[in-house]
C-alpha positions as CSV (number, residue, x, y, z in Angstrom):
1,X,-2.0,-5.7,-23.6
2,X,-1.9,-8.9,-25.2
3,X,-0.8,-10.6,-21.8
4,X,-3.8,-9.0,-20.4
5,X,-6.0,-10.5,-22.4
6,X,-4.9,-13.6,-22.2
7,X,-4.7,-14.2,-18.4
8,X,-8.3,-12.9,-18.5
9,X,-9.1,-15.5,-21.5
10,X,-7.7,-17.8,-18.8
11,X,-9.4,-16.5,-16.1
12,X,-12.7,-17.5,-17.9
13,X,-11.8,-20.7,-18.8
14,X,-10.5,-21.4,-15.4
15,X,-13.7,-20.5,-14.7
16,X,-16.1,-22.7,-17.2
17,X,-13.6,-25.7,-16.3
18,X,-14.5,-26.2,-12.6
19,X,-17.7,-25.1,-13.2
20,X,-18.9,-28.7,-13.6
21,X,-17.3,-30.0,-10.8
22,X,-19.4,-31.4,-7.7
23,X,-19.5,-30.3,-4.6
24,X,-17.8,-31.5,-1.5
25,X,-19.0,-32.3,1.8
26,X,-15.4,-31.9,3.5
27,X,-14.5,-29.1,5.4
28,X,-11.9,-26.7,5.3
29,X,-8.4,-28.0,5.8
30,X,-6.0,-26.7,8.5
31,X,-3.9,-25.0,5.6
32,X,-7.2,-22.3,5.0
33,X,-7.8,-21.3,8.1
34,X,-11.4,-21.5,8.2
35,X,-13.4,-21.6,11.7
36,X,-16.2,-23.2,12.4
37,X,-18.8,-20.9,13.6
38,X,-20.6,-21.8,16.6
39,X,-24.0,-23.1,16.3
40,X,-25.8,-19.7,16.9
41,X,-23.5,-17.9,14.3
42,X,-25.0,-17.8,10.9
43,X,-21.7,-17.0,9.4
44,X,-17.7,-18.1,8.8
45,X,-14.8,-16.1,7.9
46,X,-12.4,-17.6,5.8
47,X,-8.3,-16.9,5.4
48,X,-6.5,-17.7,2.7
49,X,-3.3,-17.5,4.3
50,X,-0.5,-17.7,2.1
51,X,-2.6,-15.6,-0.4
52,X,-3.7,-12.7,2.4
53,X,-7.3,-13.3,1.1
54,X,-9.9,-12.8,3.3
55,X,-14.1,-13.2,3.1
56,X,-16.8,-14.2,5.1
57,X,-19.2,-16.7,3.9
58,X,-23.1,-19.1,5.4
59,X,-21.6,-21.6,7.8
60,X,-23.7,-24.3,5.5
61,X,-20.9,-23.5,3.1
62,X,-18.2,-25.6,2.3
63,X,-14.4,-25.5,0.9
64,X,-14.4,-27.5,-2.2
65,X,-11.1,-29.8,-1.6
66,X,-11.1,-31.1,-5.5
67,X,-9.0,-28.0,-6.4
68,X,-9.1,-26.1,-3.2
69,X,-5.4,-26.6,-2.0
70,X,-3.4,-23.5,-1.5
71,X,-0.5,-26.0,-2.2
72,X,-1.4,-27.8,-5.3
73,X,-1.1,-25.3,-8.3
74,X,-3.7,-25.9,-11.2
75,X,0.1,-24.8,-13.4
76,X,2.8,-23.4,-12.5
77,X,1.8,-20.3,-11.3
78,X,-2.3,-20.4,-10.9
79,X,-3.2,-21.3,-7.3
80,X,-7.2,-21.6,-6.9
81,X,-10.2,-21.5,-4.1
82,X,-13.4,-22.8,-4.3
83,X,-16.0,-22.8,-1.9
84,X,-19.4,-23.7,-2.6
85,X,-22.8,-22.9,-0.7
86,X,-25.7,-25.6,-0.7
87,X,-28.1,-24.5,-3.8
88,X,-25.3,-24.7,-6.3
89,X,-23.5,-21.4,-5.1
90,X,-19.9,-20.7,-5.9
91,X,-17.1,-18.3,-5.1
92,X,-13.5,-19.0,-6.6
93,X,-10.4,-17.0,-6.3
94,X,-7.7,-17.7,-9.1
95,X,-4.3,-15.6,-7.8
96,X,-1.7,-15.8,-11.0
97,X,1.8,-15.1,-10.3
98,X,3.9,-14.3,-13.2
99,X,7.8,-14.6,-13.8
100,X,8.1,-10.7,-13.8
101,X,6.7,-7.3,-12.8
102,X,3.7,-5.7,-14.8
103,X,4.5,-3.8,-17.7
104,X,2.7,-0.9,-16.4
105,X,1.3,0.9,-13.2
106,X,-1.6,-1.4,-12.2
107,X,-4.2,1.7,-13.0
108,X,-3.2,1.5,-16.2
109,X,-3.3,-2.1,-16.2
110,X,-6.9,-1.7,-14.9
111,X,-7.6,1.2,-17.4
112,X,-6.4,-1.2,-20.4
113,X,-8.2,-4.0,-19.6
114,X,-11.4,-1.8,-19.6
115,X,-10.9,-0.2,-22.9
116,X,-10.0,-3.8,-24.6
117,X,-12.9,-5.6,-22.6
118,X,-15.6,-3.0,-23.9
119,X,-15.2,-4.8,-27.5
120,X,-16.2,-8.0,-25.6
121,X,-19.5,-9.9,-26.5
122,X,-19.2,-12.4,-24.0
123,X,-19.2,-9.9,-21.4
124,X,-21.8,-7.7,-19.8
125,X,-22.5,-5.3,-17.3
126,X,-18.6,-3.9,-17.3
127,X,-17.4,-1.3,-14.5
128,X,-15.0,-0.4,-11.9
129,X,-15.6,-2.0,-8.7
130,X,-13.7,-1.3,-5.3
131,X,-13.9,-4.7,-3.2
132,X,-12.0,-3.9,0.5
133,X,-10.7,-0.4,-0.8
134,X,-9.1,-2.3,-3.8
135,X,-10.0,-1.2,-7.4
136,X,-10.9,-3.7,-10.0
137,X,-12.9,-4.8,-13.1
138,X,-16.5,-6.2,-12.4
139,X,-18.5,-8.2,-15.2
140,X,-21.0,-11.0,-16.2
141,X,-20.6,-13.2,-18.5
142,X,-24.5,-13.9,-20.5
143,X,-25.8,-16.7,-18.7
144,X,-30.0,-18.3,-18.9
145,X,-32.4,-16.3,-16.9
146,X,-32.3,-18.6,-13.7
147,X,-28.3,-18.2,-12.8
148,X,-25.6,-16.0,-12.7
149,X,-21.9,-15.7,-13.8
150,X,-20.0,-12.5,-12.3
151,X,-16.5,-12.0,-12.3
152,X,-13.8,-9.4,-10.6
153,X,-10.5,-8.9,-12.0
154,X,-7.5,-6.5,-10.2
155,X,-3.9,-6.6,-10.0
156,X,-1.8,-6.0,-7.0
157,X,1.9,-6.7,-5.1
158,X,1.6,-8.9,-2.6
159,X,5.3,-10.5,-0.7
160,X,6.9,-8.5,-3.0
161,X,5.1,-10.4,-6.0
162,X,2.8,-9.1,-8.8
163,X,-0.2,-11.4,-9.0
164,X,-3.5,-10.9,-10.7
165,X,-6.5,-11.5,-8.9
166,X,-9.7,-12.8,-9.8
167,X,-12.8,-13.8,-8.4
168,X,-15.9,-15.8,-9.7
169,X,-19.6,-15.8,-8.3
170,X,-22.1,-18.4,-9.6
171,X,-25.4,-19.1,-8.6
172,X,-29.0,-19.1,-8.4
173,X,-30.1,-15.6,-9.6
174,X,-32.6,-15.4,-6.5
175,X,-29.6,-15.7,-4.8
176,X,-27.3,-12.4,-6.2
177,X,-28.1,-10.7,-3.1
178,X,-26.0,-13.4,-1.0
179,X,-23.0,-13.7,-3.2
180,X,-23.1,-9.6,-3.3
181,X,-22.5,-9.7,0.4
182,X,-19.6,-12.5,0.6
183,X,-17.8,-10.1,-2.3
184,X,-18.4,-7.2,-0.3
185,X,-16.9,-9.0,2.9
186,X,-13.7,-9.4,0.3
187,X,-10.6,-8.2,1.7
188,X,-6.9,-8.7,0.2
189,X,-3.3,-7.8,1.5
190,X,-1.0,-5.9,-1.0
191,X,2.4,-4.3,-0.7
């Protein structure tokens, strides 16, 4: 449990790290896979290829190349994804990969995280949340009444690998709606 609630202590300050970083005007690289809509299409889907992480987001949004390389590894095992929309919108993927297996089935995993996450005052608005038919824990984080901070937390096996997933949506609270619908276009591979 104590691993569990660490890698989610790291999760958040992942999160509150990059969360002052600016915005890039450079597209996606070759190595995400992204595809430039065509000017009547109002969206792009993005693939995270060596993390079989899929989502669709605005074409006026853009990869953020600062610590958007599925290459370069913000440790040695944390590989991060940011892509940011044009009014200060954010969704980030953090995949951690550690040394062994996880100590338990991941519904208890999921289960334990809930019941030590409860306690939480930093947290809000806790609950199961399926994302693409995959079960995980959905929270905010107390932010000031003009922006957002939501976060979603699972565990799966992907290439024969346990890895924790997490995903961050900032933004705008006018703009919830939005980052609802690129979350809900969430799709990830597991074994």
């Amino acid at each position: 449990m104590k691993t569990t609630v660490a890698c989610l202590l790291l999760l958040l300050l992942t999160q509150c790290a990059y969360t002052s970083k600016p915005a890039s005007n450079k597209t996606g690289s070759p190595n995400s896979n992204s595809q430039a809509p065509p000017d009547n299409q109002k969206e792009q889907t993005i693939r995270w290829e060596t993390q079989g992480i899929t989502f669709t987001v605005p074409s006026d949004w853009r990869k953020d190349e600062s610590i958007s390389d599925d290459e370069k590894k913000t440790d040695e095992k944390l590989l991060a994804l940011l892509w940011r929309g044009p009014r200060d919108q954010s969704i980030e993927f953090t995949v951690d990969t550690p040394g062994d297996d996880f100590p338990a089935p991941i519904e208890v995993m999921l289960e334990r995280d809930y019941e030590s996450s409860k306690s939480n005052p930093y947290s809000a608005d806790l609950h199961y949340q399926e994302a693409g038919g995959v079960k995980g824990l959905y929270y905010s984080t107390h932010q000031d009444d003009d922006r957002i901070k939501e976060y979603w937390l699972t565990y799966r096996h992907h290439k024969g690998k346990a890895q924790m997933v997490g995903v961050s949506l900032k933004g705008p609270k006018a703009d919830r709606e939005l980052l609802m619908t690129i979350f809900k276009s969430l799709k990830l591979e597991h074994d």
